[in-house]
C-alpha positions in Angstrom: 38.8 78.2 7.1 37.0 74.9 6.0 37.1 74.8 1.8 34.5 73.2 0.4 34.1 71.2 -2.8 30.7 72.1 -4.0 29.1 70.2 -7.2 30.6 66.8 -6.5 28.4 63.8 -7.9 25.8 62.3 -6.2 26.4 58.5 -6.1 24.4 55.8 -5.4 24.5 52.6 -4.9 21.9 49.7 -4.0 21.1 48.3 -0.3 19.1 45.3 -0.7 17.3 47.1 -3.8 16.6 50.4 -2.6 19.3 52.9 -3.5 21.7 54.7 -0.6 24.5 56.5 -0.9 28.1 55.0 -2.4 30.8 56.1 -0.1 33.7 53.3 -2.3 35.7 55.6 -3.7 34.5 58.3 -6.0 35.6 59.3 -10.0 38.6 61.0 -10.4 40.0 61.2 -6.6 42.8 58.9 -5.5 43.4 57.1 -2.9 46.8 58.0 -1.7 49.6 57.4 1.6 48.7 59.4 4.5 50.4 59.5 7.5 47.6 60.3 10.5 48.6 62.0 13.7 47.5 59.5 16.8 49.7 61.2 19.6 51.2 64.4 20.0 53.3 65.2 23.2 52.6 68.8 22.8 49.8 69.3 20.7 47.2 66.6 21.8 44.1 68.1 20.0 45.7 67.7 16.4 45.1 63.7 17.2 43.2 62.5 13.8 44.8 64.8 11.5 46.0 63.6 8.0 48.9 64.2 6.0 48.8 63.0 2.4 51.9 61.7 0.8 52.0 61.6 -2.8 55.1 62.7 -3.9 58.8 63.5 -2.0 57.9 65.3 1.3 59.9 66.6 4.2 58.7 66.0 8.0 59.6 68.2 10.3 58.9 71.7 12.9 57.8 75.1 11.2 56.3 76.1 8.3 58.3 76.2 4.8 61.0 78.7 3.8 62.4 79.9 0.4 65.1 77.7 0.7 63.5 74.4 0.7 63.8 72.2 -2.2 61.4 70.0 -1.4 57.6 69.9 -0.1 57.2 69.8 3.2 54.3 68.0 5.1 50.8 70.2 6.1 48.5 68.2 8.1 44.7 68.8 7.1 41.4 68.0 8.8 39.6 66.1 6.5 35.5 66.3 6.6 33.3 64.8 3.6 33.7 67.8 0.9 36.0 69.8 3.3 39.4 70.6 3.9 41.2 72.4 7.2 44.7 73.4 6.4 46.5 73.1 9.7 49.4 74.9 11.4 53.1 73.2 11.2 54.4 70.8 13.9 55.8 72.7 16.9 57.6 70.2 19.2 61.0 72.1 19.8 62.5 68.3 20.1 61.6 67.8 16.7 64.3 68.8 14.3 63.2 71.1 11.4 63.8 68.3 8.9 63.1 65.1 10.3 62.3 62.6 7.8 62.4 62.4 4.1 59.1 60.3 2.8 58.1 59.5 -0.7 55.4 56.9 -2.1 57.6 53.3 -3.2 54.5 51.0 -4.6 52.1 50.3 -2.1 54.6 51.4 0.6 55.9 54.6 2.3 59.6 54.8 1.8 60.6 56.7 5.5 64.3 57.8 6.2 65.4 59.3 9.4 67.6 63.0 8.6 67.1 64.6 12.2 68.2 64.1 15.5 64.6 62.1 16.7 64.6 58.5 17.0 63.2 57.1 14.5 60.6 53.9 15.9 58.6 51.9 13.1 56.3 49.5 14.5 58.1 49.8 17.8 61.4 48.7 16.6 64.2 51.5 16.1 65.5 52.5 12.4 67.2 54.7 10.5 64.7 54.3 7.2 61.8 51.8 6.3 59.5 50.6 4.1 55.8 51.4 6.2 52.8 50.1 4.6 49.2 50.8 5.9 48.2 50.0 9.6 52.2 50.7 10.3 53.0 52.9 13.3 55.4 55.7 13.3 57.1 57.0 16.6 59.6 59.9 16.4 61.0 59.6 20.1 58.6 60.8 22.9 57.2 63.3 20.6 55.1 62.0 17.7 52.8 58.9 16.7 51.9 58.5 13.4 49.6 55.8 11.5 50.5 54.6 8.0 46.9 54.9 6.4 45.6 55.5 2.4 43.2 58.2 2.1 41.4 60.1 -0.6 42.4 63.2 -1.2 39.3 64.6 -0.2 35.7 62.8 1.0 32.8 63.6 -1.3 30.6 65.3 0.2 27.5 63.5 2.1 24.3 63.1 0.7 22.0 62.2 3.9 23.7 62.8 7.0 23.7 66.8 8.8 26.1 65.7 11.2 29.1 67.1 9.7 28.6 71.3 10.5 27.9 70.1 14.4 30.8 69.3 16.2 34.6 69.9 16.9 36.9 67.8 15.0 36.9 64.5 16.7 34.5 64.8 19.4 31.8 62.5 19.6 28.5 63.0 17.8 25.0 64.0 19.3 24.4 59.8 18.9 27.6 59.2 20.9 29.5 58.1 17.5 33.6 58.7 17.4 35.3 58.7 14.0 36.7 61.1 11.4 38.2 58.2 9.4 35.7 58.0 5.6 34.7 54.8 7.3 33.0 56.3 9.6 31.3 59.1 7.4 29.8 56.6 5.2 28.4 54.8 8.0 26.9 58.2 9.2 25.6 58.9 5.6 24.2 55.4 5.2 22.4 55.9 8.9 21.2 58.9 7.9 19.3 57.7 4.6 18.2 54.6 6.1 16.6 56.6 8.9 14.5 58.6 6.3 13.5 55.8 4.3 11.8 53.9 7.1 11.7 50.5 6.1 12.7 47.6 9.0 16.5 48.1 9.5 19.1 45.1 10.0 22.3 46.4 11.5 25.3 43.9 11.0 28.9 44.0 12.7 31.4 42.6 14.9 30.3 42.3 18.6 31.6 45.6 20.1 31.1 47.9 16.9 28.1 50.0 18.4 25.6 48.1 16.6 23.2 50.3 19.8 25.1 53.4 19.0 23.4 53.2 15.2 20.1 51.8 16.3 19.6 55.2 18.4 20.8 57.0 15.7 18.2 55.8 13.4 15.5 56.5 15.2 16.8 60.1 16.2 17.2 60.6 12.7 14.2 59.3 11.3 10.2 60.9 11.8 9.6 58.7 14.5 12.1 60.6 17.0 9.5 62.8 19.1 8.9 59.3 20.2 11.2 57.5 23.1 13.2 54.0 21.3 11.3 50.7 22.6 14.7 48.8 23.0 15.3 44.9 24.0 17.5 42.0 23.7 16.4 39.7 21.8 18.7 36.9 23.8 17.2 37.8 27.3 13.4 36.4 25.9 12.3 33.8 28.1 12.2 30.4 26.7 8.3 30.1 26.0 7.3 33.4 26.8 8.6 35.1 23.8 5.0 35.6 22.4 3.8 37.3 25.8 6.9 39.5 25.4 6.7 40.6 21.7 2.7 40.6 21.5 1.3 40.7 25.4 -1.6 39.4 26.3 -5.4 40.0 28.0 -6.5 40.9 30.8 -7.0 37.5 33.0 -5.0 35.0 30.4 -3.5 32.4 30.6 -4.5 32.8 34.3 -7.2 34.1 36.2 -5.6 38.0 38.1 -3.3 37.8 35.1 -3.0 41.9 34.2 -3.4 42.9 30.9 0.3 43.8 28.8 0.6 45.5 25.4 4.0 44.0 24.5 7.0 45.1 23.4 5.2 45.5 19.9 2.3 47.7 21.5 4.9 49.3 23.7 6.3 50.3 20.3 3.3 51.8 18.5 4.2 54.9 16.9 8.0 54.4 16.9 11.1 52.5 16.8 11.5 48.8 18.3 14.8 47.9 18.7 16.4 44.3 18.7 19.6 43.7 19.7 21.0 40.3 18.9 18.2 39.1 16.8 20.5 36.2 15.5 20.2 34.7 19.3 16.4 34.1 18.4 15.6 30.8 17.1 14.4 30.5 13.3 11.2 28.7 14.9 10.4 32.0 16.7 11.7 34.5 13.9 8.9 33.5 12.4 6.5 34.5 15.1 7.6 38.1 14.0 6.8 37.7 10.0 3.4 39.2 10.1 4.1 42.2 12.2 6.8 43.0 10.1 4.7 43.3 6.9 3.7 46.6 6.6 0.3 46.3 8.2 1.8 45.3 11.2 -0.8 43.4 12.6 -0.5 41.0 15.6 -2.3 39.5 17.9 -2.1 39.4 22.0 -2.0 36.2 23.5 -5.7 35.7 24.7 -7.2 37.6 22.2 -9.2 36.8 18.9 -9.4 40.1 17.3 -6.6 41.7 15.5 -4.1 44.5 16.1 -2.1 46.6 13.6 1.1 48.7 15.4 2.7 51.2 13.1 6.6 50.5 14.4 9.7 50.4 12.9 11.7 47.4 13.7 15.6 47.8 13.9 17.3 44.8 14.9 21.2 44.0 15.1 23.2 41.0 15.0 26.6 40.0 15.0 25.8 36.6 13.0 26.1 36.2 9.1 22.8 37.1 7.0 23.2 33.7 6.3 22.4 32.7 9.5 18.7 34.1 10.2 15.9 32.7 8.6 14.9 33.4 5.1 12.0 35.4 5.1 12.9 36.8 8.0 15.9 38.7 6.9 14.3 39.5 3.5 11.4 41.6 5.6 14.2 43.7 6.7 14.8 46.1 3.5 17.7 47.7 4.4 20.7 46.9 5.9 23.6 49.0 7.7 26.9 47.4 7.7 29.0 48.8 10.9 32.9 48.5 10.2 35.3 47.0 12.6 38.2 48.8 14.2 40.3 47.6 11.6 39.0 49.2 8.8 38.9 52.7 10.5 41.8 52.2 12.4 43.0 55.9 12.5 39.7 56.5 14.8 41.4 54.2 17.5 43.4 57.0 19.1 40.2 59.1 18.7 38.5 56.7 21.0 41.1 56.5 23.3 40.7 60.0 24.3 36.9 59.9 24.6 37.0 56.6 26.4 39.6 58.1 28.8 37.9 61.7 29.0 34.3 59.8 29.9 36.5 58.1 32.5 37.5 61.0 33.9 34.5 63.1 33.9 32.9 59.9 36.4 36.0 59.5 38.7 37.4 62.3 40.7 41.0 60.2 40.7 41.1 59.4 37.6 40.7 62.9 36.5 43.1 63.7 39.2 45.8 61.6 38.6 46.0 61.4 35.1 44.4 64.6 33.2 45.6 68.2 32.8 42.8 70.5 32.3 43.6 72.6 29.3 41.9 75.4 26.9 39.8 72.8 25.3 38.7 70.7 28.0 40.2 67.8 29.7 42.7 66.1 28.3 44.2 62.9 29.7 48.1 62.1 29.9 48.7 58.9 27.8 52.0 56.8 27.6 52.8 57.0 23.4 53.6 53.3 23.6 50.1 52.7 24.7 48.8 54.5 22.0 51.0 52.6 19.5 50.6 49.0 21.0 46.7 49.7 20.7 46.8 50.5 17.3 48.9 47.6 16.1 46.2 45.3 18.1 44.0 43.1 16.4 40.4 43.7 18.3 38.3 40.8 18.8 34.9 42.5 20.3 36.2 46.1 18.6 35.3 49.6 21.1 34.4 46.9 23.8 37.8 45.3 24.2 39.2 49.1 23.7 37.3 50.5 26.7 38.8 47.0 29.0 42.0 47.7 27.8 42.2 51.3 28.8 40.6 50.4 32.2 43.1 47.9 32.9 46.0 50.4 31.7 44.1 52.9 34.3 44.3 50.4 37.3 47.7 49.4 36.9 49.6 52.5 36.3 51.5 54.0 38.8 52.8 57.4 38.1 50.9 60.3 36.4 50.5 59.2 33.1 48.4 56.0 31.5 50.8 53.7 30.8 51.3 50.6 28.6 51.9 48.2 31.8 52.6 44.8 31.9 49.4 43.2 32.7 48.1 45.2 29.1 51.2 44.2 26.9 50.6 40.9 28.2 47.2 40.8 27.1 48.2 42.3 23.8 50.7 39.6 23.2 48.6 36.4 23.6 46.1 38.4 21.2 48.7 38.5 18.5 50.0 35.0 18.7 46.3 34.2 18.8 45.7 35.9 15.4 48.7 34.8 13.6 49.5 31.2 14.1 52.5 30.2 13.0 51.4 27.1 10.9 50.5 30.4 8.4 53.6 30.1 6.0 54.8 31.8 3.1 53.5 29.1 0.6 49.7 29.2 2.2 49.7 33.7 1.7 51.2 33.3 -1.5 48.8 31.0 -2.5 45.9 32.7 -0.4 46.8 36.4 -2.4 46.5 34.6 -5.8 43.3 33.2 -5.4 42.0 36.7 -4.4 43.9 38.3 -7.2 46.1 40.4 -4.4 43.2 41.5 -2.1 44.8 41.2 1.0 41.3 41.8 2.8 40.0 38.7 0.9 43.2 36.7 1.3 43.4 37.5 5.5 39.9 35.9 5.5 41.0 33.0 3.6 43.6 32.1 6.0 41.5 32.8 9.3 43.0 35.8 10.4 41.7 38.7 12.4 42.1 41.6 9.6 44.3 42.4 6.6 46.6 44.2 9.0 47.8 40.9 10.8 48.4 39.7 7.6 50.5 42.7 6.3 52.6 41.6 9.4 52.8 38.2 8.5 54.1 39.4 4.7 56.4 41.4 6.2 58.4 39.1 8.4 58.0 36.3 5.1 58.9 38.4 2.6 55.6 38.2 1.0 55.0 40.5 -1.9 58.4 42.6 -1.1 58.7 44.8 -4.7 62.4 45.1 -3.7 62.4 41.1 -4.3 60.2 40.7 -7.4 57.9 38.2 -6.2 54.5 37.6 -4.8 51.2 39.5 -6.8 50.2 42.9 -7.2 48.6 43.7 -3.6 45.8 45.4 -3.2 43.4 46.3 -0.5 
């Protein structure tokens, strides 16, 4: 039964001046190791549950007995404000104590003590130090992710999305993600939907930067109305005034038919603009006096004045930085979507719903590679595909996911969704991409000073993809080892 922590303080923080809810950390719960489950052999539908490590801890099949003298690991579904105890491990090849874990710093000190091979980041031990974003493979039979998680997510304070579906199963907006990353950016959607000020959405290409827009209109009052939706990047060069505003009957040309515009087309509801930064300042500026709150416009061809009552949601993968001024300033609140690498437990999530959507369009693919099972289809995936995916550093995020796993699809040969050479390939050249080697131990160490340990901070500094590349990099250097005594206190 879910347990729920009830009374928990309301926080709130500021987005561009008007308040939202605060999903960094919350007073007096700790971030702590967690090892998340992203592949099970035989227990597929416990993918995205969380074990939290905070003390001595013994991995392994079955429940505890009398005789143990040491905690052993309980995997828990973690929801904001609620808790799902879950059943022990049952893989038969799994001995009954398989590894002996325990916190060491900012690390997770793992030692093999069963008869499982022991894989960390692909490469067999018998014990290892595995910091966050690390992969854990005991033989065929488990995948685990290093992560840090709070001990429990504070309960959300705009979005109802939690009570409506199964543990990692999409939302009704088509959102995956159990991870707190993606809970915040639920719980920020939710509140900016309600407030109904113009809505910038920022994030990596490939985020679902659409997959929020929909959401705030769904969310908001405006939903009994369908979403007005266009990309900004398609506008005609020189038409874009006909397109936002429209124009009269018979202008510029004689026969010419009248057209209300994508800002008439939007009266009542929500506009949507994807790739707003694609739009030239010169013409951002066409849009400042529509997005004032009287709305008003003017069709091409027309002297008198129009107001539209519309919402305008726009997206862009740019900086802030890049759009004009008082452009971006009309757009009063502002939705940050996370990468894959900061929610990178939701990876093997998203493997199964890509694959299952797959599936449910393809006769063969369903076919070849999925078992039907009590809880719906459920596709047969290769666990050093599920590893190699989440030790990959994503350039355009779900997007690059969803080729990947197509590719994996086409070239496989037997039964099962494989990691095949034409993918491990492709993940390859991505890695040497992201971590040059001109990035030496002198340039991190200096890099994590000057962001006082932030890893996140430092990995930008150097131009890598994401703190987790850089974690690599540390590793193979000896960066920050506390076994060696050198490097600064790391942080995230």
């Amino acid at each position: 039964m879910l347990q729920t922590f009830a009374g928990m303080i309301d926080e709130r923080s500021t987005i561009e001046g008007v308040p939202g809810p605060s999903w960094v950390g919350h007073p007096g719960v700790r971030d702590v190791l967690a090892l998340v489950i992203a592949w099970s052999r035989d227990q597929p539908g416990r993918t995205g549950e969380v074990a939290l490590i905070d003390g001595e801890q013994i991995l392994g099949r079955g429940g505890a007995r009398a005789e143990d003298d040491v905690p052993r690991v309980r995997f828990q579904r973690q929801r904001p404000g609620q808790i799902a105890p879950m059943g022990p491990i049952e893989s038969v090849r799994v001995s009954r104590a398989q590894l002996r874990l325990f916190p060491h710093g900012d690390a997770l000190h793992i030692e093999s003590i069963g008869r499982c091979p022991l894989l960390v980041n692909g490469e067999r031990v018998e014990r290892a130090e595995a910091r966050p974003g690390d992969t854990v493979q005991l033989g065929g039979e488990l995948v685990l992710l290093v992560a840090r998680r709070p001990e429990r997510m504070a309960e959300l304070t705009s979005s109802p999305l939690a009570p409506e579906m199964p543990f990692g199963a999409p939302d009704r907006f088509g959102f995956v993600g159990e991870t707190p990353a993606a809970w915040s950016l639920r719980d920020r959607i939710a509140f900016a939907a309600r407030a109904d000020g113009h809505v910038l959405v920022c994030g990596e290409s490939g985020t679902g930067k659409e997959l929020c827009a929909a959401a705030l209109h769904g969310l908001s009052a405006r939903a009994d109305r369908a979403l007005v939706a266009r990309n900004a990047a398609t506008f005609p060069a020189g038409l874009v005034d006909a397109e936002l505003f429209g124009n009269a009957r018979n202008y510029p040309n004689p026969g010419t038919p009248e057209r209300d515009g994508l800002i008439g087309e939007a009266d009542g509801t929500t506009l949507f603009l994807d790739e707003i930064g694609e739009l030239p300042s010169a013409l951002q500026a066409h849009l400042l006096r529509v997005l004032d709150r009287s709305g008003e416009y003017q069709r091409l061809g027309e002297a008198r004045v129009r107001r539209a009552d519309l919402r305008v949601v726009a997206a862009t993968n740019r900086a802030v930085a890049d759009l004009k001024h008082d452009f971006a300033a009309r757009f009063t609140l502002r939705v940050e979507v996370p990468a894959l690498a900061e929610r990178l437990a939701d990876v093997p999530l998203l493997i199964r719903h890509v694959l299952v959507r797959a599936a449910a369009g393809n006769d063969e693919i369903r076919r070849r590679f999925c078992a039907v099972t009590a809880l719906g289809v459920e596709p047969r995936i290769a666990p050093a595909l599920v590893e190699g995916l989440l030790r990959h550093g994503f350039r355009t995020n779900t997007r690059e996911l969803a080729q990947l796993l197509w590719q994996a699809l086409a070239e496989s040969r037997g039964d099962t969704i494989e990691l095949t050479d034409g993918v491990a390939r492709r993940l390859a050249e991505t890695a040497r991409a992201a971590a040059p080697d001109e990035v030496g131990r002198a340039q991190i160490e200096v890099a994590l000073a000057a962001a006082q340990g932030n890893v996140t901070r430092a990995a930008r500094e150097l131009g890598l993809k994401n703190r987790f590349v850089l974690y690599r990099l540390m590793k193979k250097l000896g960066v920050g080892d506390p076994g060696g005594g050198r490097g600064p206190e790391i942080t995230l």
